[in-house]
C-alpha positions, 0 to 999 in steps of 0.5 A: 498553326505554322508547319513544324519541322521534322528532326532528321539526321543531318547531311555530313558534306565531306570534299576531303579524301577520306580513308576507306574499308572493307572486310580484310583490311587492317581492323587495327589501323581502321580503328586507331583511325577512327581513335584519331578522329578520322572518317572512314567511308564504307563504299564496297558493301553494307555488310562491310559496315556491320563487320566495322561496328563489331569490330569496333565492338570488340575492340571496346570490350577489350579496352573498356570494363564492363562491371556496372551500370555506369561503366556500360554508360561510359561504353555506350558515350565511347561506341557512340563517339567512334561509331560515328565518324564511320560513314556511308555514301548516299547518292540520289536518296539511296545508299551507294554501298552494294546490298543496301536496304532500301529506306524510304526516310531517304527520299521523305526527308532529302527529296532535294539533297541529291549527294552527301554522306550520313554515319553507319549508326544513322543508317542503322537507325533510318533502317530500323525506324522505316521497318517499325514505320511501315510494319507497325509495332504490336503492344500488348495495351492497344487495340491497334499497331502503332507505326512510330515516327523516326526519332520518336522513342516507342517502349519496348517494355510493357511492364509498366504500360500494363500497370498503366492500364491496370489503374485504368480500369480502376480510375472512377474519376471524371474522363472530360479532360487529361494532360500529358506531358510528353506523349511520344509515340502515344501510347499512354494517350491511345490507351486513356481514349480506349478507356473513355477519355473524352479529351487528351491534350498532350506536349512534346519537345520532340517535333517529330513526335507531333508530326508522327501522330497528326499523321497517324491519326489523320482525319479520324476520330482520333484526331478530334479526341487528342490535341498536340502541342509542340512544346516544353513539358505543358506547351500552351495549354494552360487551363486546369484538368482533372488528370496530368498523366507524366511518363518521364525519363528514368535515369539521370543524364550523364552522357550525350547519347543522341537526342531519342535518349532524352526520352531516357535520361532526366537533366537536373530541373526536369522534375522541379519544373514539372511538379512546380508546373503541375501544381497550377493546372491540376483542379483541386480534386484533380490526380496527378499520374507519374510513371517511374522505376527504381532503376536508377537507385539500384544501378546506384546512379544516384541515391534521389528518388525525384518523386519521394523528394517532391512529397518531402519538400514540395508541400504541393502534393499528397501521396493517395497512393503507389503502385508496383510492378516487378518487372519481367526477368530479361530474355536469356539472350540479353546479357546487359541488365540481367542482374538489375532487372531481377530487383527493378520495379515499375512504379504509377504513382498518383499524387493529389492536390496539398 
């Protein structure tokens, strides 16, 4: 298999002046810079970019409503846009600004890039990324940590992996074989080999999700229980299997939010090309698992649920049935959402051959 590689954020080369802050100089003429399209380097302290992206923050809440669901997608395409033309300095795999963290994803990803710039918010997200990498992350349906890879979406919600598992112990089915269509960082696949899967074939579009679980699973049993595949939705594994597990994006795309959103919002065909897929590698006595919400309809993004449409109209499925999961009331702290996750619901829908 030839080397895949890694998504990293890629080098900005700058030779051009540019403008500069710090904490105490003007925040309105550094924000109508940015407005202008113009960088502005952070190259006194760290913090100094914090203090810009709250100001930023605060300058948005200001100009921008903030109502409803669409209306926090529209400020989140706008902060994106402006975050990014604030930049910081990287010399020799390390951060040129005073008190900066020190991240590792510096010296694995640029081990030959000695000079050039990457924006706040990518710092922000290497930051956070190493800490989750080289800390782990504990999850309520896994034995074990899981250490994911940069740019690979990790759930921070559980309700619906729980309801996952929860079927799990009930599935009386045959466990030779499985498929799942975008594994991620791999937590629906670790918990079907907890419950005695012998075999997970899995695809991902995300390279670095591949990358990140080879590595960790290494030479362990792991990695003879779970084959990876680079690859739209089925990649290269074509032969039927007794179960398709599915765990798509849950809201439909409106914005270009960064690429680890595309774990988060659906294109138009997304779903008519899974099911139309689907149909030709599940056996007929096979199951079809697809984990989904009823977020989008009541955000009132749109009124299509993509799964009640395919049983509808596609007469390739039946309905065996649907399992719901209220999902738990957001923390006091979490002002976005609030009011959405009093009436969202998790949904494992398991679908059978027509």
């Amino acid at each position: 298999m030839t080397s895949i590689e890694e998504n990293e954020p890629e080098p900005i080369l700058i030779n051009k002046a540019k403008k500069t802050f710090k904490q105490g100089t003007n925040v309105e003429n550094t924000i109508e810079c940015l407005v202008q399209g113009e960088f502005i380097l952070i190259n006194e302290f760290y913090n100094d970019g914090i203090a810009l992206l709250q100001d930023l923050h605060n300058y948005l809440k200001r100009k921008l409503p903030n109502k409803s669901f669409k209306d926090q997608q529209d400020y989140r395409s706008e902060y994106f846009k402006l975050s990014n033309l604030i930049l910081v300095e990287i010399t020799d795999q390390k951060l040129c600004a005073k008190k900066s963290p020190s991240i590792g994803w510096l010296k694995k990803f640029y081990p030959e890039n000695n000079h050039f710039y990457l924006t706040f918010p990518q710092i922000q997200g290497l930051n956070s990324a190493w800490q989750w990498y080289k800390n782990g992350v504990s999850l309520p349906v896994l034995r074990n940590k899981l250490h994911p890879y940069y740019g690979v979406y990790f759930p921070t919600r559980f309700d619906h992996l729980i309801l996952f598992d929860n079927w799990l112990k009930r599935y009386k089915g045959p466990k030779k074989t499985v498929i799942e269509v975008g594994v991620g960082s791999g937590v629906l696949a670790l918990q079907m080999l907890q419950h005695g899967f012998q075999k997970v074939y899995a695809t991902d579009i995300n390279p670095n999700a591949i990358i990140g679980l080879k590595e960790f699973m290494g030479t362990t049993k792991l990695s003879r229980k779970m084959e990876l595949d680079l690859g739209n939705l089925f990649g290269k594994w074509e032969k039927q299997t007794e179960l398709i597990v599915f765990n798509p994006p849950w809201l439909p795309k409106s914005h270009d939010l960064g690429s680890i959103d595309d774990a988060i919002y659906y294109d138009k065909t997304l779903f008519s090309d899974f099911f139309i897929a689907a149909k030709k590698r599940l056996l007929p006595n096979g199951k079809l698992i697809v984990i989904f919400s009823n977020l989008a309809q009541i955000a009132n993004l749109t009124t299509e649920h993509p799964i009640k449409k395919e049983l509808a109209s596609g007469n390739r499925f039946q309905l065996e049935r649907c399992l719901k999961k209220s999902v738990k009331t957001a923390s006091t702290k979490t002002k976005r959402g609030q009011n959405l996750r009093s009436l969202e619901e998790v949904e494992l829908w398991v679908l059978t051959n027509s």
